[in-house]
C-alpha positions as CSV (number, residue, x, y, z in Angstrom):
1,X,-19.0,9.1,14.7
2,X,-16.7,8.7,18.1
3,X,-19.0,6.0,19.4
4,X,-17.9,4.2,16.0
5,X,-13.6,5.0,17.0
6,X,-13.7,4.3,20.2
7,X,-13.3,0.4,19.6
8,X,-10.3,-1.3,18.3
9,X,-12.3,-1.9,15.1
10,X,-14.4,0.8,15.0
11,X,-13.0,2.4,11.8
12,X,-13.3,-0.4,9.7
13,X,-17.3,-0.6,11.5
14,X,-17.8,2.9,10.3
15,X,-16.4,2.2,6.9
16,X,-19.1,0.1,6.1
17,X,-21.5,2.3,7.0
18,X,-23.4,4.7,4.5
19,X,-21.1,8.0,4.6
20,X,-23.1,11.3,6.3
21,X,-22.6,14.6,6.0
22,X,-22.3,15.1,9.3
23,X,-19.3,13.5,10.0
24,X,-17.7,15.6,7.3
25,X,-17.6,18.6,10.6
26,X,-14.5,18.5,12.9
27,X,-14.9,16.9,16.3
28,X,-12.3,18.3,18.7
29,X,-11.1,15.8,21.4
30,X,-10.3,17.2,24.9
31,X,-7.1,17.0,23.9
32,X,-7.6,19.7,20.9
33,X,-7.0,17.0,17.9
34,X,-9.1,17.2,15.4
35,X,-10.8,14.6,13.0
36,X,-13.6,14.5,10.7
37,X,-14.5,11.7,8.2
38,X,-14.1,12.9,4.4
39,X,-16.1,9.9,2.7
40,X,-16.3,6.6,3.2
41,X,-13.4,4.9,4.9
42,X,-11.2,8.2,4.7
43,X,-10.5,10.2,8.0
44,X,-8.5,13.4,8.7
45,X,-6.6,14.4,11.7
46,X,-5.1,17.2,12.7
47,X,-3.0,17.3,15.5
48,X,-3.2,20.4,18.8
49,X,-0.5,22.4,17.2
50,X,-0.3,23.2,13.8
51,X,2.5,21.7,11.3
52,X,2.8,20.9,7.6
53,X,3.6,17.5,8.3
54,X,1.5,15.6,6.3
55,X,1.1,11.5,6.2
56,X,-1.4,9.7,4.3
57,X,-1.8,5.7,5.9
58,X,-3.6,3.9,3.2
59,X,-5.0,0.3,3.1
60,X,-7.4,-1.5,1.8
61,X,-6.9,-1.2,-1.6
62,X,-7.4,-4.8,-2.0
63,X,-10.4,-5.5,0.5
64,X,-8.9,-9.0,1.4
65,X,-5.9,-7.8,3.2
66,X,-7.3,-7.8,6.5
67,X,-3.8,-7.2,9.0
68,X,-3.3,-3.2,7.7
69,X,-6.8,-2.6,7.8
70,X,-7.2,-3.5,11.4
71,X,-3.6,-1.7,12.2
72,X,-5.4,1.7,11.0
73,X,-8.6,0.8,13.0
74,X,-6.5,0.1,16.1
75,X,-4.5,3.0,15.7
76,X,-7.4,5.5,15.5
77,X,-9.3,4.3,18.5
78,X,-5.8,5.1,20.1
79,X,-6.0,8.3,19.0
80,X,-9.9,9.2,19.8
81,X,-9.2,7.1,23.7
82,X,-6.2,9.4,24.1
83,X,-3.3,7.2,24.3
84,X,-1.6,8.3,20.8
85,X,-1.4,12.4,20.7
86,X,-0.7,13.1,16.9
87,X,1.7,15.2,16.3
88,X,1.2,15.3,12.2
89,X,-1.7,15.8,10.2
90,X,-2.3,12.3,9.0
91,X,-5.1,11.0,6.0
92,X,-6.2,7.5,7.0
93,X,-7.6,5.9,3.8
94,X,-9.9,2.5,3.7
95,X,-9.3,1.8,0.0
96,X,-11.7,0.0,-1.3
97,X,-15.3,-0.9,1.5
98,X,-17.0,-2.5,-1.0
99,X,-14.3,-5.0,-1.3
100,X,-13.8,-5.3,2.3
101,X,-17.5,-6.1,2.9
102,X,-17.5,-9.4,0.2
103,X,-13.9,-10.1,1.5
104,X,-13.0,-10.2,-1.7
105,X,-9.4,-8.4,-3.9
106,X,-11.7,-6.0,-5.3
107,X,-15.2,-5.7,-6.6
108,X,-15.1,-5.6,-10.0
109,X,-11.7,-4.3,-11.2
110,X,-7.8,-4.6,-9.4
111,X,-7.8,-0.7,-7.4
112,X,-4.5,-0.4,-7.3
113,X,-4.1,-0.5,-11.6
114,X,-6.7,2.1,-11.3
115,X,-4.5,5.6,-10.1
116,X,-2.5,8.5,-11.9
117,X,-5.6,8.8,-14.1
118,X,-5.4,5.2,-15.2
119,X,-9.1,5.0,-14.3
120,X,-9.7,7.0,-17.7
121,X,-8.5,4.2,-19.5
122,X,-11.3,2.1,-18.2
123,X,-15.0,1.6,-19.7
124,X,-17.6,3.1,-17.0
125,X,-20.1,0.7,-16.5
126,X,-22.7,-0.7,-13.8
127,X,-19.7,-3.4,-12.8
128,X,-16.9,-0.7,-13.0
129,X,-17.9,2.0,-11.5
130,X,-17.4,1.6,-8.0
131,X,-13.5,1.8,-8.5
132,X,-13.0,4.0,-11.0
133,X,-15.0,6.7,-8.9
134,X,-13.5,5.5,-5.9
135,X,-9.8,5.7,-7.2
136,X,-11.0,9.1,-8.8
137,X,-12.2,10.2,-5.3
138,X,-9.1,9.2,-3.8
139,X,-6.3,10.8,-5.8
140,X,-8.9,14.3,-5.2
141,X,-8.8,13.7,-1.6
142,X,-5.1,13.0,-1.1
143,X,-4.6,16.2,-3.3
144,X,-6.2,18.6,-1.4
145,X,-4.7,16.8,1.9
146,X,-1.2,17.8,0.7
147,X,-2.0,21.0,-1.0
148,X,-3.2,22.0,2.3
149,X,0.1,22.0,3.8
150,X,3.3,23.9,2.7
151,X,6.0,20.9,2.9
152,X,7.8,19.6,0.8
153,X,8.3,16.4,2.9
154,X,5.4,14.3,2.7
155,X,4.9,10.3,3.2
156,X,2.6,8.2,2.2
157,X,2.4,4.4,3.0
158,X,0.0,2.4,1.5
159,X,-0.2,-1.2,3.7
160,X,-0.7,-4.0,2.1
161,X,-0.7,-8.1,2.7
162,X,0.3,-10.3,-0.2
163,X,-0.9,-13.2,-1.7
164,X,1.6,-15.7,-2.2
165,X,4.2,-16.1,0.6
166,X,7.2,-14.6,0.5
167,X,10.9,-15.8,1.0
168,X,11.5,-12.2,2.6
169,X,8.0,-12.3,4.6
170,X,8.0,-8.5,4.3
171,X,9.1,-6.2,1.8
172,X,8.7,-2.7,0.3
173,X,7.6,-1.7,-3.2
174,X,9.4,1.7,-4.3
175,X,7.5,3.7,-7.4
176,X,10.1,4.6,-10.0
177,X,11.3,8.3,-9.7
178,X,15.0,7.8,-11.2
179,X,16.5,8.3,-7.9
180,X,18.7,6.2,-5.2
181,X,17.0,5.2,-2.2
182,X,18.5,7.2,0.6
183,X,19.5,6.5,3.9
184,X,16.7,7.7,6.0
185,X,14.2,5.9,3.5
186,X,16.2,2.5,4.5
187,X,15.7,3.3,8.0
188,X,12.4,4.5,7.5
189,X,11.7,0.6,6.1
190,X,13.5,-1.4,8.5
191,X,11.5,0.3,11.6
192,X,8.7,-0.5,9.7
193,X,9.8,-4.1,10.2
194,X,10.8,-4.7,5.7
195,X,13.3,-7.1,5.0
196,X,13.7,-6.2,1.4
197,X,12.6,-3.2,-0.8
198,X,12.4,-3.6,-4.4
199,X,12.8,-0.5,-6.8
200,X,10.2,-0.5,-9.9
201,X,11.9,-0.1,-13.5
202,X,9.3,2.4,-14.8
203,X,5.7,4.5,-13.8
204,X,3.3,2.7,-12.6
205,X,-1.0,3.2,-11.9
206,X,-0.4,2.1,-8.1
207,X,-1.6,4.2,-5.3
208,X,2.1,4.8,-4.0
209,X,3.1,6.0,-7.7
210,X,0.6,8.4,-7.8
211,X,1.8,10.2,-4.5
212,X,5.3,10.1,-5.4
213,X,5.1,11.3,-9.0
214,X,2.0,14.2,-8.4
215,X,3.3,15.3,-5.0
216,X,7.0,14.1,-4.6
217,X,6.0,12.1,-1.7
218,X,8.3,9.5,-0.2
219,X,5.8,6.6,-0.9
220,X,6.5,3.2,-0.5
221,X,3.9,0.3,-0.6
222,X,4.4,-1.8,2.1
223,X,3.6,-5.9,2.0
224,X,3.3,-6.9,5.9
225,X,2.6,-10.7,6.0
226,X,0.4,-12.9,4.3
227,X,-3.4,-12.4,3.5
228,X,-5.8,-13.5,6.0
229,X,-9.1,-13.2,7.2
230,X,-10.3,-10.8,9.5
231,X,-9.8,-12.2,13.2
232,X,-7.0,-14.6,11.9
233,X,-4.0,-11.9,11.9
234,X,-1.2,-12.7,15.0
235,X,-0.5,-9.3,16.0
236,X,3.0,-10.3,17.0
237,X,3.7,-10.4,13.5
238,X,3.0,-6.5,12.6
239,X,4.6,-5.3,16.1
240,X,7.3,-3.3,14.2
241,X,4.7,-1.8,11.7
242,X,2.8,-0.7,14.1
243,X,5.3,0.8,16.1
244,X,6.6,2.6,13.2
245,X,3.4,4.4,12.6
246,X,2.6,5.1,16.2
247,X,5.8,6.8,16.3
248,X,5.2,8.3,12.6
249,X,2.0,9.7,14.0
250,X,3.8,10.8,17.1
251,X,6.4,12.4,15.7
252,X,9.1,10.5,17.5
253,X,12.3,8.4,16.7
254,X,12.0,5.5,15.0
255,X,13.6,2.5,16.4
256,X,17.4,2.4,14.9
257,X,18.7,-0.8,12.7
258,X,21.6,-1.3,10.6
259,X,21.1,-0.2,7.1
260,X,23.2,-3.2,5.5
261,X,20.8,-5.2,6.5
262,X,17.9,-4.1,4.6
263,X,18.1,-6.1,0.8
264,X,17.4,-4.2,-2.3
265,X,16.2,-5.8,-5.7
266,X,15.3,-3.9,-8.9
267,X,13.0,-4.9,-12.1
268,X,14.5,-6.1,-14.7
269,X,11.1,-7.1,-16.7
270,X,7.4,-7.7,-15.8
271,X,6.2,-11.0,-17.7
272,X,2.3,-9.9,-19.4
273,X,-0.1,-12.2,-21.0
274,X,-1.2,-11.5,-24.3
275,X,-3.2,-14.2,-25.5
276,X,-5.0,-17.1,-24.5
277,X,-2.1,-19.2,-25.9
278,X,0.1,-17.8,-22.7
279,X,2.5,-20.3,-20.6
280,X,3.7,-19.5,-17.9
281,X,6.4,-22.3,-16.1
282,X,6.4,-21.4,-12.8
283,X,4.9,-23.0,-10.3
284,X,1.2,-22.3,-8.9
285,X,2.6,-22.1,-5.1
286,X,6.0,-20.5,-6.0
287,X,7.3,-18.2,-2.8
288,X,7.6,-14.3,-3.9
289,X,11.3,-14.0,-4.6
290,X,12.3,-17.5,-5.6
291,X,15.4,-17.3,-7.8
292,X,16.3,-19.2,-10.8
293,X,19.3,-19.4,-12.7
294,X,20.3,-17.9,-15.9
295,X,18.5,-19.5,-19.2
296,X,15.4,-20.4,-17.3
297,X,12.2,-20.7,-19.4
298,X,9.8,-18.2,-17.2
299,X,7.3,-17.6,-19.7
300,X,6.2,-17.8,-23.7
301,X,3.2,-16.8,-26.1
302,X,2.5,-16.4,-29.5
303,X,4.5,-13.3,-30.3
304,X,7.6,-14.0,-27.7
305,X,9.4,-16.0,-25.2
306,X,10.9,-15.2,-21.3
307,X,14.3,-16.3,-20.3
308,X,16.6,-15.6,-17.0
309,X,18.8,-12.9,-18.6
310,X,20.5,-12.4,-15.4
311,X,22.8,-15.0,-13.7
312,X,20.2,-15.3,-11.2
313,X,16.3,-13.4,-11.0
314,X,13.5,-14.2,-8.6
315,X,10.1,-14.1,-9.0
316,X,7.7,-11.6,-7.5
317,X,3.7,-11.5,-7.7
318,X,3.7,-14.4,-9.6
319,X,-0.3,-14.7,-10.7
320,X,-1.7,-16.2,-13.7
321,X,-5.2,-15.5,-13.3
322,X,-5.3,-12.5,-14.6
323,X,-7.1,-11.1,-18.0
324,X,-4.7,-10.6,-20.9
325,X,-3.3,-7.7,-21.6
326,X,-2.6,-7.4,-17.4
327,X,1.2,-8.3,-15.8
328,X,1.2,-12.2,-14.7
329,X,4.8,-11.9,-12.6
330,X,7.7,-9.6,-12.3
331,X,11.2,-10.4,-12.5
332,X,13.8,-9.0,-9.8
333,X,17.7,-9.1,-9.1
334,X,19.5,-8.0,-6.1
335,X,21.2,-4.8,-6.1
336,X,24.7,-4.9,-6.6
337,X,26.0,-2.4,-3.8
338,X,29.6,-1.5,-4.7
């Protein structure tokens, strides 16, 4: 397994390999950390001296978005050569392998609609099967990562790249829990380099939902940049990510910003497709958060219509290619702060 780790991409190399058994037993590095790979794409570390810090680093999910995928590659050969000590037990999840191998979204069915048992609501089939176990075999894996540890202040980030660009080129997903984000959460996002964090209206089947609402994480999903291939990705553009989780890892400061600068949003609706008959009038190469003013037409089908309720809402994950039944865009409005 090391001979796999000890390149820059030699997780992502070993991901796409057929899992053993073997590398399921801890290898101790002169160093005394620990690691062993739990399945495909999903490694453990435990650092010299025990703690019950625990920090799941997911990506993946979508096998298309390459940039996080080679940040957790990087970051583990760093940790197997000797140059990041961890300090934290840390999960390192490859989402979805199968994906990354076709360089493809997913294989068969969108992962990240697939957790907090939303995989049950699925038909199992030849085509489907790959996620729904996978997303099954994930939520098991992350449980017994936490449960292992007696603290009640876990993180998870799960790393993404988005689609469309982005007038805020990155930003922060926050599950719903009912609660205010607090203050070391905004710091927590601006080291990580977010410009804007947006706070979801209800539960969700995402991966960063699941860890929040099961284990009381603080879980964020994080969209980095822009989707690229892999071997395209400027790593100037992720230099404050991946300081973040070096210094996550490490158990060390985090770099220091002002927290007035970091822009909140909250939902205010998600626009679905129903039918076949579905319009949507946004533009195909919209930017994630473009506003538009009150009255707007967003969005109409047989059995209703979407108008700008707010004197101004933006558009984010605007998409409609998708089956009906599924969320074609939400709609967003800044957070009034007084």
């Amino acid at each position: 397994m090391l001979s796999f780790l000890e390149i820059t991409d030699g997780f992502i190399k070993l991901s796409k390999q057929p899992h053993k058994e073997a590398f399921e037993q801890w290898v101790e590095l002169p160093n005394h950390v620990k690691l062993r790979q739990l399945d495909c794409g999903v490694l453990q570390v435990l650092p010299a001296q025990p703690t019950n810090e625990a920090l799941v680093i997911s990506c993946g999910i979508h096998g298309n978005e390459t940039a996080p995928i080679e940040i957790v590659s990087h970051q583990i050969s760093q940790i197997v050569l000797g140059s990041i000590i961890p300090k934290v037990n840390v999960l390192y999840i490859l989402g979805n392998p199968e994906s990354m191998n076709i360089s493809q979204r997913f294989v068969e069915l969108n992962m990240n609609r697939l957790f907090a048992g939303a995989y049950k609501n699925y038909d199992l089939s030849e085509a489907t099967a790959y996620e729904i176990k996978r997303a099954e075999r994930l939520e098991s894996l992350v449980s017994d990562f936490y449960l292992s540890f007696n603290d009640e202040q876990r993180i998870h980030l799960d790393l993404h790249t988005a689609i469309k660009p982005s007038y805020h080129k990155t930003f922060a997903i926050r599950p719903y829990d009912g609660k205010r984000i607090t203050k070391s959460s905004k710091k927590l996002l601006l080291a990580a380099g977010i410009e804007a964090v947006l706070q979801h209206n209800k539960p969700s089947t995402t991966f960063s939902y699941y860890t929040n609402h099961v284990f009381n994480a603080e879980s964020y999903t994080l969209e980095l940049g822009k989707v690229k291939p892999f071997g395209e990705n400027n790593a100037a553009d992720f230099a404050l990510a991946v300081q973040c989780l070096d210094a996550l890892v490490q158990a060390k400061d985090l770099a220091q910003f002002d927290v007035s600068n970091l822009v909140e949003y909250k939902v205010v609706a998600e626009i679905i497709r129903n039918t076949d008959d579905f319009k949507f009038y946004v533009s195909e190469n919209v930017e994630n958060f473009t506003a538009f003013p009150q009255g707007s037409l967003i969005a109409e089908d047989i059995d209703y219509n979407y108008r700008v309720a707010f004197a101004e809402e933006a558009v984010v994950f605007p998409n409609i290619n998708v089956p009906n039944g599924q969320r074609v865009a939400v709609m967003v409005t800044k957070v009034n702060r007084d």
